[in-house]
C-alpha positions as CSV (number, residue, x, y, z in Angstrom):
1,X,126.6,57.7,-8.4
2,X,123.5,58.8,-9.8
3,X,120.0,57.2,-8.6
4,X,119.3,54.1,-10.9
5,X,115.5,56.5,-11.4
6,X,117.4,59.2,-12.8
7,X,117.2,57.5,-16.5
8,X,113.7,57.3,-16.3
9,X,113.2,61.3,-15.4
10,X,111.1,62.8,-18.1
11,X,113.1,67.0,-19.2
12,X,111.7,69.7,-20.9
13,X,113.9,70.0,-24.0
14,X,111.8,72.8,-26.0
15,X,109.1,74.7,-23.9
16,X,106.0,74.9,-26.0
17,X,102.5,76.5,-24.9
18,X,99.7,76.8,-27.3
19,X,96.2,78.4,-26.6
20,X,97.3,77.4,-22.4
21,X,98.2,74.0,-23.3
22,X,101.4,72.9,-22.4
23,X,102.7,70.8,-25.8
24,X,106.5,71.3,-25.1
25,X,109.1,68.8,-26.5
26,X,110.5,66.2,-24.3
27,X,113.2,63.7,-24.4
28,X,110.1,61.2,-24.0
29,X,108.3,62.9,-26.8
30,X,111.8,63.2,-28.6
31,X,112.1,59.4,-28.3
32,X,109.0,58.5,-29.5
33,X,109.4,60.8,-32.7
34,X,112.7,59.1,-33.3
35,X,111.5,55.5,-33.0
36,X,108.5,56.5,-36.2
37,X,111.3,58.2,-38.0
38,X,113.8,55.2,-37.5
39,X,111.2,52.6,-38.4
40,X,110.0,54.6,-41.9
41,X,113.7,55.1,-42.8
42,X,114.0,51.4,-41.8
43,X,110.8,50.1,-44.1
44,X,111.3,52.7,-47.0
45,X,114.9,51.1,-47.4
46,X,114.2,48.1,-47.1
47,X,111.7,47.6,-48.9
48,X,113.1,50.4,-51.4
49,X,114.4,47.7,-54.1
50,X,112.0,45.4,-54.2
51,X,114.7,42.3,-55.3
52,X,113.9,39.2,-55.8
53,X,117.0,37.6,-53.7
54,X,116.4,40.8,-50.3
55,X,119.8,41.9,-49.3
56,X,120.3,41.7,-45.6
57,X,117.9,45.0,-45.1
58,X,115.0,44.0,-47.4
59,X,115.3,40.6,-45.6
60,X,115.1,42.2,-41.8
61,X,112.4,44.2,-43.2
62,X,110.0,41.1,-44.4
63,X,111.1,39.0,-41.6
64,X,109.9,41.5,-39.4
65,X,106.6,41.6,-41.5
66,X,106.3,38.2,-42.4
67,X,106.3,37.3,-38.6
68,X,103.8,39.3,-37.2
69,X,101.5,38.5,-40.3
70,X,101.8,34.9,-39.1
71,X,101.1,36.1,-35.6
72,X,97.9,37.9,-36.4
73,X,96.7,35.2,-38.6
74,X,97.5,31.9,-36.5
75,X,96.6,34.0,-33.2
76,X,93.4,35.7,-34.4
77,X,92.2,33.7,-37.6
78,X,92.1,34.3,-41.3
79,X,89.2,37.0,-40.5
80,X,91.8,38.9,-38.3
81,X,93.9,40.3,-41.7
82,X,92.0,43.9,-41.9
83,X,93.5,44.4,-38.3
84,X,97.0,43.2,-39.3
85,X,98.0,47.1,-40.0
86,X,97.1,48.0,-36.4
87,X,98.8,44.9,-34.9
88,X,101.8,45.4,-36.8
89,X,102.4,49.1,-36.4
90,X,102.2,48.9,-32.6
91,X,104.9,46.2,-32.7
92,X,107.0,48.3,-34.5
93,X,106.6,51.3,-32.3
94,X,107.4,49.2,-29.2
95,X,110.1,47.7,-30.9
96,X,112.1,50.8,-32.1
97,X,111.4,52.6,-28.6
98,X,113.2,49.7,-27.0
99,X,115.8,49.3,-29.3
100,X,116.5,52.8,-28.9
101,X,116.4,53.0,-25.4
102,X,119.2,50.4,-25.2
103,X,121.6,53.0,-26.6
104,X,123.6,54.7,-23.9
105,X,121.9,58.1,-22.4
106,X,119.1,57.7,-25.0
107,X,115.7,57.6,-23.1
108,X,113.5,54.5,-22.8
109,X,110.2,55.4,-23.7
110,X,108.5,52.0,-22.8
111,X,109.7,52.3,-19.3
112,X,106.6,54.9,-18.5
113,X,103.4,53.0,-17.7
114,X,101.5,55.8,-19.4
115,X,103.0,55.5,-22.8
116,X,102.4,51.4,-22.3
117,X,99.1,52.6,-20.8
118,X,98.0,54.5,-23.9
119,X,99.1,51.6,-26.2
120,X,97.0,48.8,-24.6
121,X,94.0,51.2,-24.1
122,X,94.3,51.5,-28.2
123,X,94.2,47.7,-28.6
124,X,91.3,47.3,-26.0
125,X,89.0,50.0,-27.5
126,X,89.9,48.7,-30.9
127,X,88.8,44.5,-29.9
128,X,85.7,46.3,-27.9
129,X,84.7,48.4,-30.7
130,X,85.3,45.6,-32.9
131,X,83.5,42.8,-30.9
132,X,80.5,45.2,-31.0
133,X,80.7,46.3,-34.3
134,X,80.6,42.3,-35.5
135,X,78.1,40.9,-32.9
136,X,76.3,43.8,-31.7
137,X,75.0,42.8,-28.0
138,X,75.4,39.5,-28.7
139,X,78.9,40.3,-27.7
140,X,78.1,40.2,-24.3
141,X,78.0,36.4,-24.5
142,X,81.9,36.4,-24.2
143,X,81.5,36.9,-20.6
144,X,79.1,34.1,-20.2
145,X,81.9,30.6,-21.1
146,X,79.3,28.0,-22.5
147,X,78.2,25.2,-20.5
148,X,77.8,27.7,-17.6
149,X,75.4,26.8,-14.8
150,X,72.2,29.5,-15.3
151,X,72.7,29.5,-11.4
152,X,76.4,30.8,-11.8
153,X,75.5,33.1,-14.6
154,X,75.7,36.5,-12.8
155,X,79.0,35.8,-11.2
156,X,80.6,34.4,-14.1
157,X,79.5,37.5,-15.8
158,X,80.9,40.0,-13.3
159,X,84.0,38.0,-13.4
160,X,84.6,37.7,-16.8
161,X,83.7,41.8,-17.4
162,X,86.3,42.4,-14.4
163,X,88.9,40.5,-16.2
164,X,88.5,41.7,-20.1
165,X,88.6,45.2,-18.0
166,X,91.9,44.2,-16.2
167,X,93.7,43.4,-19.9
168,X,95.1,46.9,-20.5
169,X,96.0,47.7,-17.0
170,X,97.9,44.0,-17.2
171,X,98.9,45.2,-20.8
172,X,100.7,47.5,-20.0
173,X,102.2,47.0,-16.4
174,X,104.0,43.9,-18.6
175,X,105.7,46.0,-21.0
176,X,106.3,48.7,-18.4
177,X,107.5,46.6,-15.2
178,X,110.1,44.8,-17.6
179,X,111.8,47.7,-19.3
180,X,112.4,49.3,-16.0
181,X,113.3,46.9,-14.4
182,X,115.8,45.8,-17.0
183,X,117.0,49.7,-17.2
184,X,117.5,49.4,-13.3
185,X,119.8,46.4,-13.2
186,X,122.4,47.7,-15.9
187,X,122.1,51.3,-13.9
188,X,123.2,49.3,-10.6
189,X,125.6,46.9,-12.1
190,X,127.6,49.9,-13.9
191,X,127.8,52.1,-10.8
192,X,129.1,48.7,-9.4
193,X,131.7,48.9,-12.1
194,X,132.4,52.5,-11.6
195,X,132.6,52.3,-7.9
196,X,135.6,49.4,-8.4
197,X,137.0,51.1,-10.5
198,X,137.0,54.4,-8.1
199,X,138.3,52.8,-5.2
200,X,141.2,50.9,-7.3
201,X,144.0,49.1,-4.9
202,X,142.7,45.4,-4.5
203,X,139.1,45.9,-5.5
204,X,140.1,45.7,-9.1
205,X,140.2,41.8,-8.9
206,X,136.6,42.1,-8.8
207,X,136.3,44.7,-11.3
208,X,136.0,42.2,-14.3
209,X,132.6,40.6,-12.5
210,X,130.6,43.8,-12.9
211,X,131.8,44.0,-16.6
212,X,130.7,40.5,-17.4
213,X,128.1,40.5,-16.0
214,X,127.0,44.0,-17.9
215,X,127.5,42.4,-20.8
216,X,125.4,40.0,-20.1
217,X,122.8,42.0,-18.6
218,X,123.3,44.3,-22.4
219,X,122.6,41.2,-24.4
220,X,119.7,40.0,-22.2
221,X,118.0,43.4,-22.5
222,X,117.9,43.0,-25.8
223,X,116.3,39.8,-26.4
224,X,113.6,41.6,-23.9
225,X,113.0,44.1,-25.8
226,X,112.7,42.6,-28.9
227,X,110.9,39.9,-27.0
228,X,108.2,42.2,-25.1
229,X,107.1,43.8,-28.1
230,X,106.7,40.0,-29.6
231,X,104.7,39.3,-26.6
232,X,102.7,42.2,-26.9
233,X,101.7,41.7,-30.4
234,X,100.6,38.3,-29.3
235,X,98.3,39.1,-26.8
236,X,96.7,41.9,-29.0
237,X,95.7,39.0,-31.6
238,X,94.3,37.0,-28.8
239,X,92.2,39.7,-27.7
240,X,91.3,40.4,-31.2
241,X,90.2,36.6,-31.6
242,X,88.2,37.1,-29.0
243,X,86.0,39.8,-30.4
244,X,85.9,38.3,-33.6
245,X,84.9,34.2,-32.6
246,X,83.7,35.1,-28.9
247,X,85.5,32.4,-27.8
């Protein structure tokens, strides 16, 4: 049986080198391509007719839409809806990768901290750049919580720059750690199936355990991954509140 890490190996499926750079496809790449496609086929249909009573597509589409608009707004506040577009496109993107990596030998893109990386480092440049933007230095006042002792001042501030600097590194190790770990498990419990099924005689009894519990596993995974890319949006708008009410 094959290591449960194997899935997560990132191949060279079309060597590409421009000007010394290596840009060649991947199945990560590959993936990642697939999920933008997928999700503007997805909206473009959707969204296509435009009817007044949404068939079962048009009506995926605005839930989808509908939801994360309430997000943003409830999360971050009414001033919030100029950043809605970013919020709602990186939900999307996780969204699709996950879905897609729940299809068998497909490749899960969210299960590589540096793709997760790269997606909370967007959100926390965009709610620094943001809180900056708004408040100028006066933004600095989010790391100083009000009522603060003028005695406790300069460790409150080194803590609280410490942990708005710890948010994309937590970010992202949250999307990441539960993909993979997710991935893993259904790896393990189907060699555990396989293996049964290999050694036949009275190890069969067992064999419909490993199924069920697959199954299971399958229909768990998929409420995480609809349900990390929920969570990520969520704590995107809270961030973004953040920058926007400094408190």
């Amino acid at each position: 049986m094959a290591s449960p890490l194997h899935q997560f190996e990132i191949s060279t499926i079309l060597p590409l080198n421009v000007a010394g750079y290596d840009v060649s496809l991947t199945n990560s790449s590959l993936f990642m391509i697939l999920a933008v496609i997928c999700a503007t086929i997805f909206f473009v249909m959707g969204m296509q007719k435009k009817a007044l009573i949404p068939g079962r597509l048009q009506s995926a589409a605005e839930i989808l839409h509908n939801s994360v608009a309430n997000i943003v707004s409830d999360t971050a506040g009414e001033n919030s809806k100029p950043y809605f577009p970013l919020i709602f496109s990186i939900f999307i993107f996780i969204l699709f990768c996950n879905m897609l990596g729940m299809i068998p030998f497909s490749f899960t893109v969210t299960s590589h901290i540096l793709i997760t990386f790269c997606l909370a480092l967007i959100v926390f440049l965009a709610v620094t750049i943001t809180g900056f933007v708004k408040h100028g230095l006066h933004f600095f006042s989010l790391f100083v919580p009000h009522g603060t002792p003028l005695v406790m001042v300069p460790l409150m501030f080194v803590l609280e720059v410490m942990s708005f600097c710890v948010r994309p590194f937590s970010l992202s190790i949250r999307l990441f750690a539960n993909m993979m770990a997710g991935h893993i498990m259904l790896k393990v419990f189907a060699g555990m199936a396989v293996m049964l099924m290999a050694a036949g005689g009275a190890t069969m009894i067992l064999l419909p355990l490993p199924i069920l519990l697959n199954v299971a596993l399958i229909g768990f995974e998929f409420f995480v991954a609809g349900l990390q890319a929920y969570i990520f949006a969520i704590l995107a708008s809270v961030y973004l509140h953040d920058a926007l009410e400094l408190h």
